[in-house]
N, C-alpha and C positions, 0 to 999 in steps of 0.2 A: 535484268539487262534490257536497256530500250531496244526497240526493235528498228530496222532501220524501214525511210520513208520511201513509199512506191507511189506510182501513179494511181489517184483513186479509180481511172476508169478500169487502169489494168485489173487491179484487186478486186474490183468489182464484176467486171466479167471472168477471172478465176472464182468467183465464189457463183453467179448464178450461170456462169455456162454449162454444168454438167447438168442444172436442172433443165435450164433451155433445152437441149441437146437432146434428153429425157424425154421430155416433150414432143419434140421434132423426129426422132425415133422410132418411140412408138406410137406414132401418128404414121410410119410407112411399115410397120411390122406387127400390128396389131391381128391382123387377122391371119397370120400366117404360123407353119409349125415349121419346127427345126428339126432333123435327128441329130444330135450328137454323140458321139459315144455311146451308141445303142439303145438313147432315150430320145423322147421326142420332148420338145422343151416350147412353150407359148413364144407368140413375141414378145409379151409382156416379160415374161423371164430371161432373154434375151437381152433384153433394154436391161433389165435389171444388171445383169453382170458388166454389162457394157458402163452402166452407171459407176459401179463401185469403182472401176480400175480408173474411170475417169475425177471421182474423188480422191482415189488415191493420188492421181497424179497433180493434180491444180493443188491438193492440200502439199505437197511437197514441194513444186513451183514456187508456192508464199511461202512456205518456211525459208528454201535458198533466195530468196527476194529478198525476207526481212529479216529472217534471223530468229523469231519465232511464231509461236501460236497462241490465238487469245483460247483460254479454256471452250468457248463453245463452239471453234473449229476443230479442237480436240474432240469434246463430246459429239459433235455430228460424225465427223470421222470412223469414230471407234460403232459408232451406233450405223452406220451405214453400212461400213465391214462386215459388223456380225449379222444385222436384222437382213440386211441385203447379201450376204454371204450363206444364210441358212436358204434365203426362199433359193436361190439358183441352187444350192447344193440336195434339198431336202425338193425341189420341182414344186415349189408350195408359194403361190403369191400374196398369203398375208403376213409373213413376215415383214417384209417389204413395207407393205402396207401400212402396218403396225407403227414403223419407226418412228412419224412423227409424234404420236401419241407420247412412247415410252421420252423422247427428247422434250418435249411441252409438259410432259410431266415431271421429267427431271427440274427442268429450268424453275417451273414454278415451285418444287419442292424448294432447290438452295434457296429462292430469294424467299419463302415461307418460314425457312428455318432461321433466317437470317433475321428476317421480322422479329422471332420470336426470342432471340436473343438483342433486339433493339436498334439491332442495325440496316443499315442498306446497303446489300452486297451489290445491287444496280448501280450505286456512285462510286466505288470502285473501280469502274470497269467503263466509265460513261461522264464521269465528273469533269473529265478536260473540254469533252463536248459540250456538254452541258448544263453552265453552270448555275446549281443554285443551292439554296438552305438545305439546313438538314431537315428540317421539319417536309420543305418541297421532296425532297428525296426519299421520304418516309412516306410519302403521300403517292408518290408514282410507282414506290416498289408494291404498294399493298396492290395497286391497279393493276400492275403489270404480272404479280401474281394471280389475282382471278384470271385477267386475261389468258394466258399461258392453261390455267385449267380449263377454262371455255375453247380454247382451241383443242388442248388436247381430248374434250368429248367431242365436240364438232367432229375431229378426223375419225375417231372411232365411230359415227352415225354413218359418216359418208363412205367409209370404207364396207361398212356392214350393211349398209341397205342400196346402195347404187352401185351401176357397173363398173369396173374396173375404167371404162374411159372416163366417167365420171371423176372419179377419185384423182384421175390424171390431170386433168382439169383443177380440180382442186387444188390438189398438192402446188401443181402450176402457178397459180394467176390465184383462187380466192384464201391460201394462206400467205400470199406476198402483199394481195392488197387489203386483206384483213390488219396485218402489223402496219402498214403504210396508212391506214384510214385510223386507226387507234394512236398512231403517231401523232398526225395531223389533231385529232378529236384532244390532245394535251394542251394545243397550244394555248391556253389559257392558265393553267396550273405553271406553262414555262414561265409566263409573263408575271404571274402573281408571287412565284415564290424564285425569281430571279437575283440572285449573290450577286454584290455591291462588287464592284472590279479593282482590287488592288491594287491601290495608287505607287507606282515606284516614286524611288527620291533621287 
């Protein structure tokens, strides 16, 4: 079923406002402790819980907007829940941490697996955007899966050897303009392997 059409800026601040927010958050609760419930909890964990109920609620927002979900608001969703659901529950900030890894590592498994079976599960998902050959679409999926594994060690180095604001930082602003600078760094492959436009009669 298509889904129905929203405003892109709307859609767009329901998908990076909770990181925003994230951000802007624990930038005022960083250095501070909580008790709750007879534990005492970082602000980082804090932000954390505050995170999740805020994906939960923007990821339900677009569902009643459009009627559905693309699979990788689903896999961020489900992986936010649990990896940010364990660090507040279990007072442990690398779950959290962890998630983008296990999601860059997902994303790059399916379109790896899909390689290997000869296809491109990126034009699926990307082909109305973007149109080109299948040969181009063979050529962007292979890229786009190393890429997906070079982020997902990137976040694993950054999470393990730098501070928690660090990582905040990160997660922020250098994996948003990482995918934006690799977008941009195609535009040549767009132009070279660009699909002839379907003449109607």
């Amino acid at each position: 079923m298509a889904g129905r059409k929203i405003n892109p800026f709307l859609k767009l601040a329901l998908e990076l406002g909770p990181i925003l927010l994230f951000f802007v958050l624990f930038g005022r609760l960083k250095d501070q402790t909580f008790r709750i419930a007879g534990g005492e909890y970082s602000g980082f964990i804090v932000t954390t819980a505050v995170f999740v109920v805020l994906i939960i609620a923007t990821t339900g927002i677009l569902w009643r907007l459009t009627g559905r979900l693309s699979r990788m608001q689903l896999m961020t969703l489900v992986l936010v829940v649990v990896m940010g659901g364990l660090s507040v529950w279990l007072n442990d900030e690398r779950f959290i941490k962890m998630k983008p890894t296990f999601l860059y590592l997902a994303f790059g498994a399916i379109l790896g697996f899909g390689l290997l079976r000869g296809k491109s599960y990126l034009s699926a998902v990307m082909e109305e955007v973007v149109p080109m050959t299948a040969e181009g679409w063979m050529i962007l999926t292979r890229r786009m899966t190393a890429f997906f594994f070079a982020l997902a060690v990137a976040n694993e180095a950054v999470w393990r050897l730098m501070s928690t604001e660090a990582w905040v930082n990160f997660k922020t602003f250098g994996l948003t303009a990482a995918l934006f600078l690799f977008i941009l760094s195609q535009g040549r492959l767009f132009e070279t392997y660009a699909a002839e436009p379907v003449e109607k009669d």
